[in-house]
PLY file of the C-alpha trace (Angstrom):
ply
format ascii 1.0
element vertex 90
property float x
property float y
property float z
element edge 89
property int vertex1
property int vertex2
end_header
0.00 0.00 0.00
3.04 2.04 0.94
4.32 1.68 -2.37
1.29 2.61 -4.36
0.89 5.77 -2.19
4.28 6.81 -3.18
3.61 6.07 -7.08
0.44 8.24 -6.66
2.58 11.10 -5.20
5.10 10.64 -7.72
2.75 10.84 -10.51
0.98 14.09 -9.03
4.28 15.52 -8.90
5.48 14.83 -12.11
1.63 15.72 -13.61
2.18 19.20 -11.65
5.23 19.98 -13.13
4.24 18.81 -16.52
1.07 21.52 -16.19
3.42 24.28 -14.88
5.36 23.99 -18.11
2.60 24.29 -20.16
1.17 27.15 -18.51
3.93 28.98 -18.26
4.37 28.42 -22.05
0.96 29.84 -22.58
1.16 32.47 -20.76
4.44 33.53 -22.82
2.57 32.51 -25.92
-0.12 34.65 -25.23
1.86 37.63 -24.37
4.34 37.51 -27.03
1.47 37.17 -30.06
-2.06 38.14 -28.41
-0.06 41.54 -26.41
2.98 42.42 -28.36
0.56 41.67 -31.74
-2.27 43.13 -31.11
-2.49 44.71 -27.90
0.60 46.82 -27.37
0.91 47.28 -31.15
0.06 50.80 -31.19
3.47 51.58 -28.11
6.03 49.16 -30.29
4.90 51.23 -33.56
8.03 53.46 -33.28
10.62 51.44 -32.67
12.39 50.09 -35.82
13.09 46.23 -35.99
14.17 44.88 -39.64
12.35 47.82 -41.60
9.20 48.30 -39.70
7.64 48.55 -36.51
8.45 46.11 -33.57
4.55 45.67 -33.26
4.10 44.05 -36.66
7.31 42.60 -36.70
5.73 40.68 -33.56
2.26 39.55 -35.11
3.90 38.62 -38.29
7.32 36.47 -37.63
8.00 37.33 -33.50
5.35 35.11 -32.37
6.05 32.29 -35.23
9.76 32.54 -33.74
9.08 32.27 -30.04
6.51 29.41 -30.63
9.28 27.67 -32.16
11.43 28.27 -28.89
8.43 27.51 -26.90
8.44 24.09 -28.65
11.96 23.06 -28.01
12.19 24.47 -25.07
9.14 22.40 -23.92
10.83 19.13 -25.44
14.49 19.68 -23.53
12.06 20.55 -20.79
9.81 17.74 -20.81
13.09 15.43 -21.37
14.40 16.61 -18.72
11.54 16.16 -16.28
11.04 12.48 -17.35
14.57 11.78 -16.58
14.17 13.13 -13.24
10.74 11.28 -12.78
12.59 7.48 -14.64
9.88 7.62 -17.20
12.29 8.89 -19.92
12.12 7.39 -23.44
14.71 4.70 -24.90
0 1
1 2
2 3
3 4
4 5
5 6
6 7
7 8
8 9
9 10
10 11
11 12
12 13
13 14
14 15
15 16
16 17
17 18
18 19
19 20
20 21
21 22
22 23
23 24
24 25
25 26
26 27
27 28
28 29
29 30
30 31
31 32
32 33
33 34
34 35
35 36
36 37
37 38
38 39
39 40
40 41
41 42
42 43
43 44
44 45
45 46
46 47
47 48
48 49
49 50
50 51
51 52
52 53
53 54
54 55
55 56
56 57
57 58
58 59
59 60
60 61
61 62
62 63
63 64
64 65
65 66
66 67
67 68
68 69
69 70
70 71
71 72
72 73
73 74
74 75
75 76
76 77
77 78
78 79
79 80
80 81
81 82
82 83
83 84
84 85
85 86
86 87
87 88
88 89
């Protein structure tokens, strides 16, 4: 019984920290192409990044970009997290 209470906490633990990742990469998501897009837009309008404004640079490649960090940083992430957990992949 011991054992099974332990494999329950384990599980919760790693199922925490899987969920913490994930919203912490939605929130940075969200930020990056809902409030640098669209929302702050009109404030990053004068500053110059690659020809025009650092507000459309972000809703047209910024956000592309840091979802692709988002996704490999969730992978090393995840990797990471099942190695400390002994459920990694062989």
């Amino acid at each position: 019984m011991a054992d099974q209470n332990t494999t329950s906490a384990s599980d919760a633990a790693y199922w925490a920290a899987n969920v913490r990742i994930i919203l912490i990469s939605l929130v940075i998501w969200a930020v990056v192409s809902f409030g640098f897009g669209i929302l702050l837009r009109p404030m990053l309008a004068g500053i110059a990044v690659g020809g025009t404004d650092l507000g459309f640079w972000f809703a047209q490649q910024g956000s592309i970009l840091v979802f692709l960090a988002l996704i490999f940083n969730y992978a090393w992430r995840m990797n990471k997290l099942d190695r400390e957990f002994g459920v990694e992949e062989e």
